[in-house]
DOBA-508467 format. One line per field, with one value per atom (N, C-alpha, C): residue number from 0; atom name; x, y, z. Coordinates in steps of 0.001 Angstrom, whole numbers. Example, Ala and Ser with C-alpha at 12.3 -4.5 7.8 and 13.67 -1.06 7.14 Angstrom:
BEGIN
nr	c(0/0/0/1/1/1) $
atom	c(N/CA/C/N/CA/C) $
xx	c(13190/12300/13200/12850/13670/12900) $
yy	c(-5690/-4500/-3300/-2250/-1060/30) $
zz	c(7800/7800/7800/7080/7140/7870) $
END
This chain:
BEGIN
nr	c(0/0/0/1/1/1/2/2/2/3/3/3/4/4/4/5/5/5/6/6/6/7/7/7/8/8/8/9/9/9/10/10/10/11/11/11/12/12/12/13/13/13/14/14/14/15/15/15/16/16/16/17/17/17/18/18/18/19/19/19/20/20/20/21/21/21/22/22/22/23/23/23/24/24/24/25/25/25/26/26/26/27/27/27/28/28/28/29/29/29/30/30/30/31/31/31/32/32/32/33/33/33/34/34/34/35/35/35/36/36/36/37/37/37/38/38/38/39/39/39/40/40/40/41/41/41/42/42/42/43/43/43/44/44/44/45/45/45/46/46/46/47/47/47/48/48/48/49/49/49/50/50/50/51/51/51/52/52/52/53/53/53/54/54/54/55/55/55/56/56/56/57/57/57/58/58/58/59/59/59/60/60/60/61/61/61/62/62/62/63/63/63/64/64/64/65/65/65/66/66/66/67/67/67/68/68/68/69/69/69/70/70/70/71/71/71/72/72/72/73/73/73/74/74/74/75/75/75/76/76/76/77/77/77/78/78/78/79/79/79/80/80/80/81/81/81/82/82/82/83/83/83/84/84/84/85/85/85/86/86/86/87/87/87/88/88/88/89/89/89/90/90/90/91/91/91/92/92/92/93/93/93/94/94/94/95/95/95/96/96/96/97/97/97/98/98/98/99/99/99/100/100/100/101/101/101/102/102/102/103/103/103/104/104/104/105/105/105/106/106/106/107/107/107/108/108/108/109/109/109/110/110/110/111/111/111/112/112/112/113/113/113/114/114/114/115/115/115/116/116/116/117/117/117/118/118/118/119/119/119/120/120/120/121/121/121/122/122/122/123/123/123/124/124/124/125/125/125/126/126/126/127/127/127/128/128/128/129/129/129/130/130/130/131/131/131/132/132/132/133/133/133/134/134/134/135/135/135/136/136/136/137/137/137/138/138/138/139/139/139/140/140/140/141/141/141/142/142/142/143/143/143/144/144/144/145/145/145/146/146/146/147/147/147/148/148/148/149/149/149/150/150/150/151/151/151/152/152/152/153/153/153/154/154/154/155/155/155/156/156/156/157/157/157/158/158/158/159/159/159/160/160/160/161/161/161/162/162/162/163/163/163/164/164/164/165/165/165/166/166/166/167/167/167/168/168/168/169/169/169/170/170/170/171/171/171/172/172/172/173/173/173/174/174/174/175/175/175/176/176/176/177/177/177/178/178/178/179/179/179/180/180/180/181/181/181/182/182/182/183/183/183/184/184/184/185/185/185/186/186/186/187/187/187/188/188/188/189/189/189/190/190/190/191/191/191/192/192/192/193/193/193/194/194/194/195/195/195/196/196/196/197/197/197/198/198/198/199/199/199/200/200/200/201/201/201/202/202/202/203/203/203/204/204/204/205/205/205/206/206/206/207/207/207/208/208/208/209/209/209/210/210/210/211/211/211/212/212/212/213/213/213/214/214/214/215/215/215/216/216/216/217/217/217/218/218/218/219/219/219/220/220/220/221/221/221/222/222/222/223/223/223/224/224/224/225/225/225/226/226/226/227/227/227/228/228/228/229/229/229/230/230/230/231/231/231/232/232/232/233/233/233/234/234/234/235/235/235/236/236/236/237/237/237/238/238/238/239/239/239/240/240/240/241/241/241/242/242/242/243/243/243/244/244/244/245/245/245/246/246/246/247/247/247/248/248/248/249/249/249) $
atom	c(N/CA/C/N/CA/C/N/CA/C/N/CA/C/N/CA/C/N/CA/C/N/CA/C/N/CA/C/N/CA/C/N/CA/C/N/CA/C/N/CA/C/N/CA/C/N/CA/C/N/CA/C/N/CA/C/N/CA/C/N/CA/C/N/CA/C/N/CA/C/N/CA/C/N/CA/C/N/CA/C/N/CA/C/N/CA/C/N/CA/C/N/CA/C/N/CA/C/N/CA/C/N/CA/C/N/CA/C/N/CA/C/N/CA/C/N/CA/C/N/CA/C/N/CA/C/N/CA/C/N/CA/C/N/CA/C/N/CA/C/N/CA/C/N/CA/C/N/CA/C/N/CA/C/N/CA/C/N/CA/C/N/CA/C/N/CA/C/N/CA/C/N/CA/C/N/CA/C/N/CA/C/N/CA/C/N/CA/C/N/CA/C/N/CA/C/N/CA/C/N/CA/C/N/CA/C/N/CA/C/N/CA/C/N/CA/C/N/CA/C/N/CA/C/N/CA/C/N/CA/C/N/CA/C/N/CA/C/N/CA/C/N/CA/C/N/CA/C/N/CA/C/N/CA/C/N/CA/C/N/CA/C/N/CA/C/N/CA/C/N/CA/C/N/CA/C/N/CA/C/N/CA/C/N/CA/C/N/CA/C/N/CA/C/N/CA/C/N/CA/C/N/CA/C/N/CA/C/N/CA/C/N/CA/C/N/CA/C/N/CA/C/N/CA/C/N/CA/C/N/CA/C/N/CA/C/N/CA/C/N/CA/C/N/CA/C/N/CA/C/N/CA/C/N/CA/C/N/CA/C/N/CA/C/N/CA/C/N/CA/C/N/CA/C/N/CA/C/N/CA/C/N/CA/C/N/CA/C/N/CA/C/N/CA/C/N/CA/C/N/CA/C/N/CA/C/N/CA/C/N/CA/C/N/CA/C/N/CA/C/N/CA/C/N/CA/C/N/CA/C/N/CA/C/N/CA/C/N/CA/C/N/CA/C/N/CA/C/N/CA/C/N/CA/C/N/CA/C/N/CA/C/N/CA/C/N/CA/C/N/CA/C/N/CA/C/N/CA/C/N/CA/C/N/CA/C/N/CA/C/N/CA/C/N/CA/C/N/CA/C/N/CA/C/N/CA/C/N/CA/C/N/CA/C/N/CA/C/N/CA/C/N/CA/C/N/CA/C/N/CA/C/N/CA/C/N/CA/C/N/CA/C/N/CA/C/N/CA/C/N/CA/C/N/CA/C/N/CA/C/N/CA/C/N/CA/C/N/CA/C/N/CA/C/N/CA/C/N/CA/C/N/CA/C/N/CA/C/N/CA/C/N/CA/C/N/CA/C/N/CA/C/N/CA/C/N/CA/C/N/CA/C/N/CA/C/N/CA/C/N/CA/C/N/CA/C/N/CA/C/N/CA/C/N/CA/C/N/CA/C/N/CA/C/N/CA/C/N/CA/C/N/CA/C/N/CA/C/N/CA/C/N/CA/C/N/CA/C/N/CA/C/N/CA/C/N/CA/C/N/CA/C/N/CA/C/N/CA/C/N/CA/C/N/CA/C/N/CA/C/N/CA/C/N/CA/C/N/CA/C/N/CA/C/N/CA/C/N/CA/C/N/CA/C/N/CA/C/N/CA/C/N/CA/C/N/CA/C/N/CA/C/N/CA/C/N/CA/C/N/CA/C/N/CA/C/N/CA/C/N/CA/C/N/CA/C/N/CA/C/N/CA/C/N/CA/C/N/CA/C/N/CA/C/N/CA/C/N/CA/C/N/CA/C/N/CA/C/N/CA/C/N/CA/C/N/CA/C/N/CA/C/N/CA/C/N/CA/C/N/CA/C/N/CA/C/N/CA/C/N/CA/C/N/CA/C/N/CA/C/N/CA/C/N/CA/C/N/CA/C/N/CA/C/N/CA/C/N/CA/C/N/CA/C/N/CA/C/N/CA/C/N/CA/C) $
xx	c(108852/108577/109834/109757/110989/111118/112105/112796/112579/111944/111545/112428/112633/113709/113409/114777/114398/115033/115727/115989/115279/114717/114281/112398/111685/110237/109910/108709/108033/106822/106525/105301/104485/103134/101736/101232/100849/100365/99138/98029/96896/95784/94415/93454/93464/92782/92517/91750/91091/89964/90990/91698/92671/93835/94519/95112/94970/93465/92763/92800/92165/92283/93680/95094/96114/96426/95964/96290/95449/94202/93597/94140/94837/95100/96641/97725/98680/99400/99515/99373/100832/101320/102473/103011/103966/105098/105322/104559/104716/104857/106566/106608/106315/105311/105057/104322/104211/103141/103375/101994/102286/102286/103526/103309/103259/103039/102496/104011/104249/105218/105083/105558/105143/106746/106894/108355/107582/108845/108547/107503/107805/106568/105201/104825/103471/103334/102205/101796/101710/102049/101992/102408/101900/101828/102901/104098/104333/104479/104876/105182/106349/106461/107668/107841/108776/108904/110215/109910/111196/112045/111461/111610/113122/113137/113716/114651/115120/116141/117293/117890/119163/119653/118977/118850/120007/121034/121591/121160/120655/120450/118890/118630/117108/116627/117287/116841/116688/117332/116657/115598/115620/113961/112920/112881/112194/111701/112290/112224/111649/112071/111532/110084/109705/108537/107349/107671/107056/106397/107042/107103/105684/106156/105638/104073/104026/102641/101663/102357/101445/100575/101480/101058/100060/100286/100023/99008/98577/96815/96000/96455/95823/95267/95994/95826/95249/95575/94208/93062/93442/91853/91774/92829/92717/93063/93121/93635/92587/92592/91938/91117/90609/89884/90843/89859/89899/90448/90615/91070/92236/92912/94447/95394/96562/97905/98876/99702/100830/102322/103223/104455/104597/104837/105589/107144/107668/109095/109682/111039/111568/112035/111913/111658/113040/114171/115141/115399/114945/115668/117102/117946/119192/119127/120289/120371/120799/121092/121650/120530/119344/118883/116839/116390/114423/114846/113575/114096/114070/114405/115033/113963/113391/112290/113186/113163/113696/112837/112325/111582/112270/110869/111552/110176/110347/109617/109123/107943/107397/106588/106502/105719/104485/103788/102690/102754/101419/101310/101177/100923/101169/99553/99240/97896/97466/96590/95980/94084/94021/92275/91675/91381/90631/91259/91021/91153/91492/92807/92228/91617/90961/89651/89918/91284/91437/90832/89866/88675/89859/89052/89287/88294/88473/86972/87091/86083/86052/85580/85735/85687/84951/83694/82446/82304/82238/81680/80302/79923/78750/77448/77822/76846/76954/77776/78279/78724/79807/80987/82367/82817/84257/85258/85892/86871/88159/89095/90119/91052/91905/92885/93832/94828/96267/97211/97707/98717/99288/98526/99378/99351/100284/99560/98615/97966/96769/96337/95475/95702/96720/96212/96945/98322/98785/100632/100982/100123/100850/100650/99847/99906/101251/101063/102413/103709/103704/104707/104925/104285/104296/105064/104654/105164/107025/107138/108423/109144/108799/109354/109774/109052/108408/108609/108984/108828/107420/107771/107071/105459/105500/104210/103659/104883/104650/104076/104777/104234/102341/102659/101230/100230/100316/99442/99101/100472/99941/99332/99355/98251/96967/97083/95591/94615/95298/94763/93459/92586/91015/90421/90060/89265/90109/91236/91990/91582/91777/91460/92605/92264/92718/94259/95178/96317/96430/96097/96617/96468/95354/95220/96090/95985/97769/98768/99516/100557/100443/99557/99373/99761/98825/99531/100716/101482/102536/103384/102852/103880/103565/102647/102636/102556/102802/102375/103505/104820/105904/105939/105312/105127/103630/102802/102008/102040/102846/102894/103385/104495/104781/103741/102725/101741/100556/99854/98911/98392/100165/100404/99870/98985/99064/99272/99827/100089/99206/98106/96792/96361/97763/97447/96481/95468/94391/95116/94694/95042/94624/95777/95050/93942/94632/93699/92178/91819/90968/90617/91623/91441/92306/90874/91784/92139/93370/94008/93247/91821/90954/90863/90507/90115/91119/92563/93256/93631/93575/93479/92279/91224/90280/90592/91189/91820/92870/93755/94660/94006/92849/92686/91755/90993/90545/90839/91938/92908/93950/93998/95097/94200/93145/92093/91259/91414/90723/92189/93119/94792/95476/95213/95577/94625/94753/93983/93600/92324/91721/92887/93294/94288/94342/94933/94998/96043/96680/97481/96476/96050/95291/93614/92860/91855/90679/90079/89374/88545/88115/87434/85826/85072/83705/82626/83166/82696/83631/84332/85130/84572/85587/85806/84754/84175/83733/84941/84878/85671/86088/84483/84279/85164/84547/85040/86890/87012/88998/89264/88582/89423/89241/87930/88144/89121/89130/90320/91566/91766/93537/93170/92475/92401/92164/91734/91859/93071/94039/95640/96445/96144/96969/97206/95691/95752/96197/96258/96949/98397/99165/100613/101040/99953/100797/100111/99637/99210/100423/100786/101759/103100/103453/104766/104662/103969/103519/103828/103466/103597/104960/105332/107213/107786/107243/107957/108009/106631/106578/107142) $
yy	c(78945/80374/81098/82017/82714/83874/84324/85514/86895/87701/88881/90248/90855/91900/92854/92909/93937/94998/95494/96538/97350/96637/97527/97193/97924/98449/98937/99328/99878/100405/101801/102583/102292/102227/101490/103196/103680/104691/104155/105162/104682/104641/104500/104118/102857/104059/103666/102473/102058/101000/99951/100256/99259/98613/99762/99166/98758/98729/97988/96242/96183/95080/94078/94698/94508/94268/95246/94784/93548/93329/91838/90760/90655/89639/89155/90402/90262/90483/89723/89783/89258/89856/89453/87650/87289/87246/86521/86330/85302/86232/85604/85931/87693/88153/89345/89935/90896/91276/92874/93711/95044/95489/96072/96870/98043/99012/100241/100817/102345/102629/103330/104536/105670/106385/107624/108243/109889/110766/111592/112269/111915/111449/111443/110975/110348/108995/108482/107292/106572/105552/104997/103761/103058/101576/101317/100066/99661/98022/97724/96337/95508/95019/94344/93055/92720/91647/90585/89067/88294/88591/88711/89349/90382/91289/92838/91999/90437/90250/90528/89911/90384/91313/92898/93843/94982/95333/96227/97671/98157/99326/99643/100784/101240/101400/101138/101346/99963/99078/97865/97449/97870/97461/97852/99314/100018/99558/98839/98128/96408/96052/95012/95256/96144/96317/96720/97320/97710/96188/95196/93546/93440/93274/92657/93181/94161/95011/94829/94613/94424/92797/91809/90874/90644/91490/91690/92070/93529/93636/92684/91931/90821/89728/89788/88364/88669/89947/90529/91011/91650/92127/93523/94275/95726/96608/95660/96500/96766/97549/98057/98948/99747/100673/101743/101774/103247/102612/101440/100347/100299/100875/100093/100689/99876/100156/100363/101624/101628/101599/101987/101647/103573/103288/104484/105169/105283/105398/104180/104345/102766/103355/102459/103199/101939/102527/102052/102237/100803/100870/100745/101977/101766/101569/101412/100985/102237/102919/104742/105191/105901/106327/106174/107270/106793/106636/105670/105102/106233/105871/106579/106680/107404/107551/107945/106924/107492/107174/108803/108758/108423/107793/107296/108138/109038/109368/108186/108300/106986/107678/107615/108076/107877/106813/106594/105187/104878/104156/102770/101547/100195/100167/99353/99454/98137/97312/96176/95701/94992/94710/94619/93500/92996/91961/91483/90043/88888/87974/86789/85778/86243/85626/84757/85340/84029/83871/82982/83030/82728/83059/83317/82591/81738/80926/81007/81178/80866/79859/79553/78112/78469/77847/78600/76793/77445/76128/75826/75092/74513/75603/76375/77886/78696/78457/79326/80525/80552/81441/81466/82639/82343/81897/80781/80075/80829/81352/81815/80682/80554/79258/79749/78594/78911/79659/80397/81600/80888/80886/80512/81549/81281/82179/82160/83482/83710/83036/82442/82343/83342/84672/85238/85278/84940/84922/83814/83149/81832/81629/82416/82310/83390/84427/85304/84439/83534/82625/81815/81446/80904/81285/82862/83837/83778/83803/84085/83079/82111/80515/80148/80972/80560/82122/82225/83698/83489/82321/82342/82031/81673/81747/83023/83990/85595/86318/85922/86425/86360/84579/84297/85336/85376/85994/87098/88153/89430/89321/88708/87927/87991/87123/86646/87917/88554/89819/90686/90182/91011/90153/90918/90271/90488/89353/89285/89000/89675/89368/87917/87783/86789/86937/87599/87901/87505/87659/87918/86662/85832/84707/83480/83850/82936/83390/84754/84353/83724/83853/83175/81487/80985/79821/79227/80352/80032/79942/80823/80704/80042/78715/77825/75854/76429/75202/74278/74491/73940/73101/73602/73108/71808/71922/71018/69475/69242/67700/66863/67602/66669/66743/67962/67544/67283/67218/66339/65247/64711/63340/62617/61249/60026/58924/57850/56644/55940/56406/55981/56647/58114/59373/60434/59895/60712/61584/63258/64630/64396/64592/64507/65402/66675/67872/68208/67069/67259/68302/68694/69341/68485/68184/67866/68204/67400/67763/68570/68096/68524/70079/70089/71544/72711/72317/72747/73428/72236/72252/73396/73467/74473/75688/75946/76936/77620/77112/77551/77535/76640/77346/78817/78238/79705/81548/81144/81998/82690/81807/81924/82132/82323/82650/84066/84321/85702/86638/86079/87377/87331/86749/86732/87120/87227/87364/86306/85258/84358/83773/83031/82380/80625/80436/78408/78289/78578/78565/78589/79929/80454/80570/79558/78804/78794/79697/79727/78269/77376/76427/76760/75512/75754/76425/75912/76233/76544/77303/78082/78238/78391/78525/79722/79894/80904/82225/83279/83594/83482/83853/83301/81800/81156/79748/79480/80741/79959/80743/81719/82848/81299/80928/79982/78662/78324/77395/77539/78878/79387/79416/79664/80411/78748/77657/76324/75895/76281/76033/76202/77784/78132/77884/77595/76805/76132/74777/73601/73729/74530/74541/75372/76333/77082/75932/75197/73589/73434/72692/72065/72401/73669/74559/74570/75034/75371/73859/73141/71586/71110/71890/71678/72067/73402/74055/74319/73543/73427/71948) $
zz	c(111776/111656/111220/109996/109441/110652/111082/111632/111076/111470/110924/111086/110480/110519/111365/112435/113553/113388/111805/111379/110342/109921/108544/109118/108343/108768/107269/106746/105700/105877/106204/107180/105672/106602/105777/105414/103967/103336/102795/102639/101821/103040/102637/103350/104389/105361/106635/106870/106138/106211/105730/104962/104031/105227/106151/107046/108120/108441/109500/109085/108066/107182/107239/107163/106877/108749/109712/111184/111279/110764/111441/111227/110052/108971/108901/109517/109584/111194/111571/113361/113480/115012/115337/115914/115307/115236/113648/112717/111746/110583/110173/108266/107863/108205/107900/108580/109432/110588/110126/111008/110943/112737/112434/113951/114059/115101/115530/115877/115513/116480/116692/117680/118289/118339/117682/118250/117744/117461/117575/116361/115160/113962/114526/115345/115714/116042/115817/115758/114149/114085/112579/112726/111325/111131/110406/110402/109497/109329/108187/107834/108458/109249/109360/108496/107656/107098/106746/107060/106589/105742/104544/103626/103435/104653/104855/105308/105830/106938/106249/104893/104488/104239/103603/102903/103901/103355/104025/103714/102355/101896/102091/102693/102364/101067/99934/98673/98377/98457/98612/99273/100528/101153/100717/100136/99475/98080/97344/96118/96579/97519/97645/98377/99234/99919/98858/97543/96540/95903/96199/95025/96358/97457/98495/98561/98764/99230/98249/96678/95448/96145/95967/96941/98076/99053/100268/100255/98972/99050/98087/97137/96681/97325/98400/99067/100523/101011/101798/101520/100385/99383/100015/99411/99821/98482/97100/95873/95115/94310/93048/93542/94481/95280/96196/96644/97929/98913/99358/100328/100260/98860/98511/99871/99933/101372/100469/100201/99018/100593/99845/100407/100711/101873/102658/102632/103693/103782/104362/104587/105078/106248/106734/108823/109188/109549/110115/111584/112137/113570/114046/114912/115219/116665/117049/118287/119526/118722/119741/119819/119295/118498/118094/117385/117507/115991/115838/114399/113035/112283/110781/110235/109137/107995/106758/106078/104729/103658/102234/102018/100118/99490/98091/97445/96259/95676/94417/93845/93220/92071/90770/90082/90360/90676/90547/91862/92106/93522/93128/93436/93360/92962/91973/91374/91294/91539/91496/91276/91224/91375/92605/93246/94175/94723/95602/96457/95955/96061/95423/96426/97465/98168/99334/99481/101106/102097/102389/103462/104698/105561/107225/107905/108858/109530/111213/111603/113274/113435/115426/115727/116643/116405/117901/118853/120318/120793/120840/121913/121668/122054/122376/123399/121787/120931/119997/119955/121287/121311/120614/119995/119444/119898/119424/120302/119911/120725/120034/120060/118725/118122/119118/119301/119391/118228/118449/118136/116758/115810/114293/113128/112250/111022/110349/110365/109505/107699/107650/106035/105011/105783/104706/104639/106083/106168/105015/105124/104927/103285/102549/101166/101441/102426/101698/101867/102794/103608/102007/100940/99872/98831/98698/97624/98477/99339/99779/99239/99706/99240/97478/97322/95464/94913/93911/93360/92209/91812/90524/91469/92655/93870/93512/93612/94183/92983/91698/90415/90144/90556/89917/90980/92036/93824/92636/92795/91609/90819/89881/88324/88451/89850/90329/91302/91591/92080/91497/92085/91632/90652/89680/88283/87346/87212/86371/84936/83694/82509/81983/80407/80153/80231/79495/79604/81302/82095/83107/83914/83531/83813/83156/81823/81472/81452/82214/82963/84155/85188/86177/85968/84781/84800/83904/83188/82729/84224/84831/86234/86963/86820/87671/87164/86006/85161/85618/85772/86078/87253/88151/89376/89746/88827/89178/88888/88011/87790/89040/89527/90782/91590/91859/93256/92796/91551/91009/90641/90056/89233/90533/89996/90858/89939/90420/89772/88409/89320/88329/87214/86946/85623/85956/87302/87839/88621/88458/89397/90843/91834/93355/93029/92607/92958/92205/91763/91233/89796/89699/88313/86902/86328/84845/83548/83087/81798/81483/80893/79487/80207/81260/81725/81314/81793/81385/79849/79139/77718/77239/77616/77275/77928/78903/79707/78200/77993/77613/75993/75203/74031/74228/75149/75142/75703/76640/76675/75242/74564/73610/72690/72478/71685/71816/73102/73367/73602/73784/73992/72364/71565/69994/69269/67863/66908/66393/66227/66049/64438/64137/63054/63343/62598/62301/63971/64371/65412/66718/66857/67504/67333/67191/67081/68119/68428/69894/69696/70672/70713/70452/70067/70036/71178/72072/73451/74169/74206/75355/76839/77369/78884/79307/80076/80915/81059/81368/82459/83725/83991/85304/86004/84856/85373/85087/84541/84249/85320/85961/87101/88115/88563/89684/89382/87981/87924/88410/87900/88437/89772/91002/91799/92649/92258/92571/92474/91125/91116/91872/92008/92934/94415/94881/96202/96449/95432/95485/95699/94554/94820/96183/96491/97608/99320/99105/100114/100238/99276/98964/98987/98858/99619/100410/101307/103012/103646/103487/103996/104293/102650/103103/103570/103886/104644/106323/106462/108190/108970) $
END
């Protein structure tokens, strides 16, 4: 478990429904949690995050909490709506003292799609009551626990956010292409992960076919990819590599 910063904070702005969402999903003590604080302000939510541990300047946290939250509602599924959680002020705890609010003006708010779909599951017993787990991170920490580890993790999370069009789906896997040969390859040339070459290969002509202007280079295939079906490809990719970080890292 990374160490979470017991100085720096980032108060949760935006819809209410959105940061209910963000309390179920992001629970205390792991990687990124939201906590409650109460001083003379009121009552309010913010982010605590690993993330914040080195950062001496509030303009840094503030710039980094902006990268994070884009993230954070992708992968909770609080972007592209009325749901969205934008970035607040940066709430500094001192030690004399009720904590700090310092505020950053922003042209415009952190903008994204939708969900990239991290299911959540319960464990009922045999009466079919909810079993509550022992105290771990939530799916969603732990893709964010990914993006931390990985930047080019963190890029693709954003990419993949909602109903990503084509452009947006091959950066996703320009930013992940690097990383899959080592956790796919098997001896036998066959993908653990079950996704193959050819798929790929049609992924990327027909990507490079619908983000260009059709030319001898740029050649859309006879039968192209779905959309549908290249969003769940990436969204199968990406699982795999962020498995496969997480593993190393516990």
């Amino acid at each position: 478990m990374s160490k979470v910063s017991d100085r720096w904070a980032v108060e949760l702005n935006g819809s209410e429904v959105g940061k209910r969402k963000w309390c179920q999903k992001l629970k205390e003590p792991f990687f990124h949690y939201v906590d409650k604080i109460e001083d003379s302000h009121g009552k309010y939510l913010v982010l605590r995050s690993s993330g914040f541990d080195d950062l001496v300047d509030s303009k840094d946290v503030h710039q980094a909490a902006k990268d994070l939250f884009g993230a954070v509602n992708a992968v909770v599924g609080t972007s592209g709506s009325i749901n969205l959680v934008t970035v607040g002020a940066v709430v500094e705890f001192v030690s004399d003292g009720p904590p700090i609010r310092k505020y950053f003006l922003e042209a415009a708010g952190i903008t994204m799609s939708a969900s990239l779909g991290c299911a959540e599951f319960s464990v009922k017993d045999a009466q079919g009551n909810v079993v509550e787990p022992l105290a771990k991170p939530s799916t969603a920490q732990l893709w964010l626990r990914a993006g931390d580890l990985d930047r080019d993790i963190r890029s693709a999370q954003r990419y993949l956010g909602g109903e990503p069009d084509w452009f947006e789906l091959y950066m996703a896997h320009e930013a992940l292409k690097e990383k899959e040969p080592r956790i796919c390859a098997t001896k036998s040339g066959s993908p653990k992960s079950g996704i193959s070459q050819k798929e790929i290969r049609l992924f990327k002509r027909t990507a490079n076919g619908a983000r260009h202007h059709p030319n001898d280079k740029h050649r859309p295939p006879e039968c192209p990819m779905a959309l549908g079906e290249a969003r769940k490809l990436m969204y199968r990719r990406i699982s795999k590599v962020i498995d496969y970080t997480i593993k190393r890292d516990l």
